[in-house]
N, C-alpha and C positions, 0 to 999 in steps of 0.2 A: 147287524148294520143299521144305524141311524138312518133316516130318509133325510134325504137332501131338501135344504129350503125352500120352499114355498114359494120366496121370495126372488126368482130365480129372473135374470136380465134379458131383455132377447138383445145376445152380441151376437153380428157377423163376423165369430171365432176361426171360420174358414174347413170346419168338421164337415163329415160327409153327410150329406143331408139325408141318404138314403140309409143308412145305419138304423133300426132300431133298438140298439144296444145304451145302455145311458153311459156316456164318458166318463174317464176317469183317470184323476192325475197320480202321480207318485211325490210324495216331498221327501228330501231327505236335509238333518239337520243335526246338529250334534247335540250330546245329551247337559244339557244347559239350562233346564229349566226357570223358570221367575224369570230371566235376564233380558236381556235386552233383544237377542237375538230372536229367543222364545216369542217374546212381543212380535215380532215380524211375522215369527212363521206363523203365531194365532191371524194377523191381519190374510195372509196367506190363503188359509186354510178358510176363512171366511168368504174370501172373494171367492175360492173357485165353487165351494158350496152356493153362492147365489149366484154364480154364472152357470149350473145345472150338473157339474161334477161329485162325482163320488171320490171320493177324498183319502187318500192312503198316506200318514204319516212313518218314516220310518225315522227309528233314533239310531243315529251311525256314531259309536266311540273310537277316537280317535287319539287313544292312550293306551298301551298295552296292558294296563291294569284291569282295564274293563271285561272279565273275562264270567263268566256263567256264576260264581263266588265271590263277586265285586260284594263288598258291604252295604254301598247306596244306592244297589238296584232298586229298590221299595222307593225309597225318598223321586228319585227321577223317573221313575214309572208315572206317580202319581202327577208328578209335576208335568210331565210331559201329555201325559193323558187330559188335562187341563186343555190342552190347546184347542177341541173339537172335532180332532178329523176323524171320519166314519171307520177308519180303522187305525188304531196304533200298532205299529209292529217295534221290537226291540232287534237289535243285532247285538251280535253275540262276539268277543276275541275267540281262539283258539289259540292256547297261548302253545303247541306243539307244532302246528299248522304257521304261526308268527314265528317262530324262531326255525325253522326249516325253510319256510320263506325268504328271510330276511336276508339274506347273503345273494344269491338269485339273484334278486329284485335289485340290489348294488349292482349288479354284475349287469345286470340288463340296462341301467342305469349309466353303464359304461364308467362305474366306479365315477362319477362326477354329482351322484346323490347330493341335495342338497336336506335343511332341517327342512323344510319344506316338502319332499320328496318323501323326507320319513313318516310325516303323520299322513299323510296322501297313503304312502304304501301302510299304515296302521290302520286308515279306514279302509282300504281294500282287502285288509286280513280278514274283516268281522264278517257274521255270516247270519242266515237268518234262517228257518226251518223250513223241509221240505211240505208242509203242509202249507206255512206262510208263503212260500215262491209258488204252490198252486195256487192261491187265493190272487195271487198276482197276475197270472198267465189266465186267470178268468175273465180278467175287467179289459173290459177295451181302454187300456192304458195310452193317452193320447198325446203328453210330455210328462217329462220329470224334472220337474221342479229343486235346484238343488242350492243348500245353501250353506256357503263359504267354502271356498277351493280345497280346504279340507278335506269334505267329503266326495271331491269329485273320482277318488281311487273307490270305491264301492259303489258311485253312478254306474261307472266302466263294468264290475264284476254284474249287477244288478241288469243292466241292459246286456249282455251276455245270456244272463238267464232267460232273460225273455225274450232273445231273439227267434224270429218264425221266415222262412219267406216272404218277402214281401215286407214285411214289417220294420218301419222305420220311427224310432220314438225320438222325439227332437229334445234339447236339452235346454234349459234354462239357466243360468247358475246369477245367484243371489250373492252378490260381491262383501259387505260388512267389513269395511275397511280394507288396507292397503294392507296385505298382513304381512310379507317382507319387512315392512317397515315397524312393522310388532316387534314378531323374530327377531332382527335384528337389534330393536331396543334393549330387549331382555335377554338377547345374546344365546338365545334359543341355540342346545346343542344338539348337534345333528348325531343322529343317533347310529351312522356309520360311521365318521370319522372322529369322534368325540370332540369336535373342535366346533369354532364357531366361524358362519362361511360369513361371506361380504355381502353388502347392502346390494352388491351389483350383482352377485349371481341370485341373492333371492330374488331380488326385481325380473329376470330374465325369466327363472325358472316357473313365476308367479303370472308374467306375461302369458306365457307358453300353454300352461297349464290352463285359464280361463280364454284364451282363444278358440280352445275347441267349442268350449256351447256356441248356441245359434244365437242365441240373445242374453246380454247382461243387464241386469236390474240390479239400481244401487239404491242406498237407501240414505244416502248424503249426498249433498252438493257436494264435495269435495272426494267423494270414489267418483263422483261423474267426470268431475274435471279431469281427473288424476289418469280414468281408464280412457275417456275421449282424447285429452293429447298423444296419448301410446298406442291406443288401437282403433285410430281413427275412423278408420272402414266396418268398424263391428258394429251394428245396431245394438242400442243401448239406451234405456230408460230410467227416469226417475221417478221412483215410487217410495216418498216419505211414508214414516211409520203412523200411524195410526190406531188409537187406545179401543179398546173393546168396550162397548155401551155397560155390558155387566160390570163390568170394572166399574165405571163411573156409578152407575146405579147401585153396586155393593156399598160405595161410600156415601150414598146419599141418603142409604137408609138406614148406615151402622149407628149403634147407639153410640154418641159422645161418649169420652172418657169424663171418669168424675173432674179431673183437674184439665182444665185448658189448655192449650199449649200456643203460646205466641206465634215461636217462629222454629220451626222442621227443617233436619234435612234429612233425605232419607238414603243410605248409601252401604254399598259389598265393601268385600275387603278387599280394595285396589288401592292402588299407591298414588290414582288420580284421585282419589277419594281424601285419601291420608292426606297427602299435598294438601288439597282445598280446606279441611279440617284445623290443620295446623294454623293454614294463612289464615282463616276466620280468625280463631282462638286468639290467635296471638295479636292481629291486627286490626280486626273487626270490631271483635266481642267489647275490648276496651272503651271504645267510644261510645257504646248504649250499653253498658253492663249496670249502668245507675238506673236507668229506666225499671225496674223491676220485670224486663219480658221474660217469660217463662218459653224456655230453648230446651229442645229435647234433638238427641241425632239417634234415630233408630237404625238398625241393620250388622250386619257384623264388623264391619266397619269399625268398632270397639275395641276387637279384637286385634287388630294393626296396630291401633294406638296404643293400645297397654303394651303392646310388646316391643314399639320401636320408640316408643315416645312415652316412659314411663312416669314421666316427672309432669308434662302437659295431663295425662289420664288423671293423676294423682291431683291435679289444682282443679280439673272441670269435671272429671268421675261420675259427679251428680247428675251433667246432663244426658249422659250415653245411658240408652236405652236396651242394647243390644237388640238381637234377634226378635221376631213377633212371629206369632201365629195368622196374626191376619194385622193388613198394614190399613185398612179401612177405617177402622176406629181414629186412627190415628191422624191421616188425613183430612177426616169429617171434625175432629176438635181441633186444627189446624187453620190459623190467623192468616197464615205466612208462610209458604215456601219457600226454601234459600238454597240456590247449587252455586258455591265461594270458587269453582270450577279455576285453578290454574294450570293445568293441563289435561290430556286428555285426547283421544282420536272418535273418530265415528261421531253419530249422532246419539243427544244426551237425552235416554228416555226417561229419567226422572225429571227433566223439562217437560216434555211432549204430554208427560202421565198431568202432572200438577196445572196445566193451561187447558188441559182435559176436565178436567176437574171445574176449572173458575175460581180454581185459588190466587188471590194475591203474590207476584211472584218477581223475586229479587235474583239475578245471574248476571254473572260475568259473563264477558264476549267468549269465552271457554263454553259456556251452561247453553250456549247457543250453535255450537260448532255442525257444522255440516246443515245448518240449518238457510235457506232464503234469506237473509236480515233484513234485505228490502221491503218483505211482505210481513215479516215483525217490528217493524219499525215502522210500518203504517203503521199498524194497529195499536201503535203508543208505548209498545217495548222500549226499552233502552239498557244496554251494556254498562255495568259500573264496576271497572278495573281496578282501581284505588281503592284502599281500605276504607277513606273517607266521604266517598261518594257512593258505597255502597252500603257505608250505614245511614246515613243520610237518604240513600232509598228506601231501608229497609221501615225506618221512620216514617215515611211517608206514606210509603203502602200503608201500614199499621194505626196511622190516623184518617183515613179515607178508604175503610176495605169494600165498601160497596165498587168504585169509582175502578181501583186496583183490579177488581176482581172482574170486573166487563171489560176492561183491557186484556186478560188474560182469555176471556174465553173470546172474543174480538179474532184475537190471535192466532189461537187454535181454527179456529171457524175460517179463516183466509187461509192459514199452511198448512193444514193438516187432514182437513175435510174427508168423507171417507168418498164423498161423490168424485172428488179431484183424482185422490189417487188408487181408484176402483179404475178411473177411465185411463190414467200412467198405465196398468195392467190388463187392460183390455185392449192398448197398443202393443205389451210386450207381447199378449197374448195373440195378437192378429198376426205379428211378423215371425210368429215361432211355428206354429202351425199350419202359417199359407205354403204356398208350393214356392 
């Protein structure tokens, strides 16, 4: 076990003062490494290590694929191990124990299961080893930290195991979008009825489901809005994301690429991604394609467009980078960040990453989503929707990048601060643990 930071806060967190046991939280999150969520829980895992906690991450799979033989247990190990917490633990499917379950769990369900309901009852199948649930029943575990309503069926299995007399561990849950309204995009099927439910019964079952924690923490202006109109009475805080200093300091000291790169985007294989891709290519690119900038788009990201969009791959092919080993290189030889953003939910941490940075940075009112704009738009931000005001931005940055680049850390330094949203979670953390 790592020893806890050094750097540790004195918060009135509401612990028993008479304990000399050192505290310690449980997080749970799903196995999603690099992404955006991953981001959160490293911010996560941070805070509670400087607020004097001993830190236990678990990865909860929430696919029934995910079973002891999954192929990319090595790759999400590594990734997830990344994050810092003093211990990582993995959970495990049983895929005899899931499908012996599964009908049950309908039936308890009162056969009114939604898709929602399924991956819920998916994380509740996985399991974690009797050596690891003793290592757990060691630590004066003080909340559990959970994140996306996803994993809240394996909270439930997990506080089960730890329960003692007297012992009461409060629950946190970390919201990351509306996800009914995911589901329901992508017409998520539920995996009792094989069909796909209504916007209205996820919404209900998605309510239900996050009113049991004690306190919600969102991580966009727009889960705050979304969950404070519907569960008005539930305490609930906002705690934007925030980039990890290694991060920034990995690219401050990456060696440059031999060839420069103007103007970057960096993006997964998502269909917001594809989308914003397209709209550049087609609408953007034209208007400074005579400029000779040198445009690179790394990520797999690639991979989308060859295959749904072979004719656009095949005329701009030269700029796709694909996949990288390390995105730092490529950052640090970077003029200009660009997120062409026309759609999209949650908040956009290739935003949040690049104004981290102090790179010069061009985005749509999308590339800003869930974000404050009034405290980005002090700091000299501006939204450009139009093809033609967003190359015209991108212009502009790219002739004045000193000037661009102190608006962009400006930026960060006003929304994103780690002092600001250390203290967001030091209120989640006061009303979860007081009496």
């Amino acid at each position: 076990m790592s020893e806890v930071s050094t750097e540790t806060a004195k918060v009135d967190h509401g612990l028993d003062a008479q304990s000399d046991r050192t505290p310690a939280v449980l997080i749970l999150g799903p196995p999603w490494p690099r992404s955006g969520t991953a981001r959160v829980i490293q911010n996560q895992v941070e805070y509670y290590r400087q607020r004097g906690f001993i830190t236990v991450f678990i990865c909860v799979p929430i696919h029934s694929s995910f079973t002891r033989d999954y192929s990319e247990w090595d790759n999400i190990k590594a990734g997830m191990r990344e994050l810092g917490a003093d211990h990582t633990l993995f959970a495990i499917i049983d895929s005899r124990k899931f499908t012996a379950s599964k009908y049950t769990t309908w039936a308890a369900n009162l056969f009114c299961g939604t898709a929602l309901d399924w991956i819920v009852f998916t994380g509740a199948s996985a399991r974690i080893s009797e050596d690891e649930l003793r290592l757990i029943r060691s630590l004066d575990i003080k909340l559990l930290d959970v994140n996306h309503v996803f994993t809240l069926g394996f909270a439930d299995w997990i506080l089960r195991q730890m329960s003692a007399p007297g012992r009461h561990v409060p629950v946190v849950l970390e919201t990351h979008d509306v996800q009914a309204h995911l589901l329901h995009e992508r017409r998520e099927i539920n995996g009792w009825t094989h069909g796909v439910d209504s916007l209205e019964r996820l919404l209900r079952r998605e309510l239900a489901l996050v009113e049991r924690a004690r306190v919600l923490v969102h991580c966009s202006v727009d889960d705050l809005d979304f969950f404070k109109r519907r569960l008005p009475k539930k305490p609930q805080v906002l705690a934007l994301p925030s980039i990890d200093k290694n991060f920034v300091t990995s690219v401050q000291n990456a060696r440059p690429l031999d060839d420069p790169i103007d103007l970057l985007f960096v993006g997964q294989s998502t269909d917001p991604n594809s989308a914003a891709i397209k709209w550049f290519l087609e609408e953007v690119w034209p208007l400074i394609a005579d400029r000779g900038y040198r445009l690179k788009i790394v990520g797999q990201i690639d991979l989308l467009i060859r295959r749904d969009m072979p004719q656009l791959f095949e005329r701009f092919g030269s700029h796709f980078v694909g996949p990288v080993a390390e995105l730092a290189p490529y950052y640090r030889s970077a003029r200009c960040v660009f997120a062409p953003m026309i759609s999209g939910t949650g908040i956009s941490i290739k935003t949040v990453e690049a104004l981290a940075l102090g790179k010069p940075f061009v985005g749509t009112s999308k590339a800003y989503r869930g974000m404050p704009m009034d405290r980005i738009e002090q700091a000299g931000l501006r939204a450009y929707d139009t093809a033609q005001d967003f190359a015209g931005a991108i212009v502009s940055a790219l002739m004045d990048e000193p000037r661009a680049s102190a608006i962009s850390r400006r930026a960060y330094d006003a929304t994103f601060s780690k002092q600001a949203i250390f203290a967001s979670r030091d209120e989640a953390l006061r009303i979860t643990v007081g009496s």
